[in-house]
C-alpha positions in Angstrom: 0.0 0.0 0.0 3.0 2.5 0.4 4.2 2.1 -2.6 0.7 2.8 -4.4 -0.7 6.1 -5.8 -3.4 5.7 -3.4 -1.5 5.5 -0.5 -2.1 9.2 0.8 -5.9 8.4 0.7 -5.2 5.3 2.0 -3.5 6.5 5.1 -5.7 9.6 5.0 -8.5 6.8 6.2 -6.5 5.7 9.4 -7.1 7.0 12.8 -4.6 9.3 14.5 -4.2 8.1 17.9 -4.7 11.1 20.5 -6.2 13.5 17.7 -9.6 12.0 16.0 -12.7 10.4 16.5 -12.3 6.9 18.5 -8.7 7.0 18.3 -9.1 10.4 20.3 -8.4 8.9 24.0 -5.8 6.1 22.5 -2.6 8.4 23.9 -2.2 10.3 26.8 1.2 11.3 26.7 1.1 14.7 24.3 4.5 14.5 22.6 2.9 11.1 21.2 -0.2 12.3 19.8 -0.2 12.5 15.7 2.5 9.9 15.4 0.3 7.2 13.9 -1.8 6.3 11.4 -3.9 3.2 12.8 -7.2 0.7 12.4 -8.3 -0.8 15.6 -10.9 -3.6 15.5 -12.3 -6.2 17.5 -14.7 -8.9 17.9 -15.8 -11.6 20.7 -12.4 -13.3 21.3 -10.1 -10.9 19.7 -8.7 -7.5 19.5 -6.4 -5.7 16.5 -4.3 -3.0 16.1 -2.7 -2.0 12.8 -0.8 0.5 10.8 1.4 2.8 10.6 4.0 4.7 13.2 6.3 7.1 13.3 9.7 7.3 14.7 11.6 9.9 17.0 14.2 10.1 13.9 11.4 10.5 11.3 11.0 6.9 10.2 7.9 5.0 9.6 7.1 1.6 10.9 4.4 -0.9 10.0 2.5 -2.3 12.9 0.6 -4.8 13.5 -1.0 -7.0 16.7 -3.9 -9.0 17.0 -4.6 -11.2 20.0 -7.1 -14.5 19.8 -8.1 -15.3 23.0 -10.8 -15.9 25.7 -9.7 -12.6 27.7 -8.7 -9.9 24.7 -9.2 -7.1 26.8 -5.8 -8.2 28.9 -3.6 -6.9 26.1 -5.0 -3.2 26.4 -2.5 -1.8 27.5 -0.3 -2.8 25.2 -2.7 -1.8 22.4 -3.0 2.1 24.1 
């Protein structure tokens, strides 16, 4: 998807943790907020996170986590 035309519109579509709609109470810490471009999802047994983060230096990172289990939630913290 980086690599595509689209991606600007594609990334355009993501969440920003800390800044918009339900991403908006994702991060606390300020200096954090506006880093990320993310898709969160979920369903009975399992929670996702996915997309794309920025670095301190300026670099981006793909991200990705989802958990499969009877107790999803525990992982929240490491999804905030």
């Amino acid at each position: 998807a980086w690599d595509s035309p689209y991606m600007p519109e594609f990334e355009a579509s993501l969440g920003i943790p800390g800044l918009e709609g339900t991403q908006l109470r994702r991060v606390n810490n300020p200096d954090l907020r506006g880093m990320a471009h993310v898709k969160t999802g979920g369903l009975r047994d399992v929670r996702s996170i996915a997309g794309y983060v920025q670095g301190a230096g300026g670099k981006r990172y793909v991200v990705a986590s989802i958990v499969n289990h009877e107790q999803p939630e525990s992982v929240s913290a490491f999804h905030e």
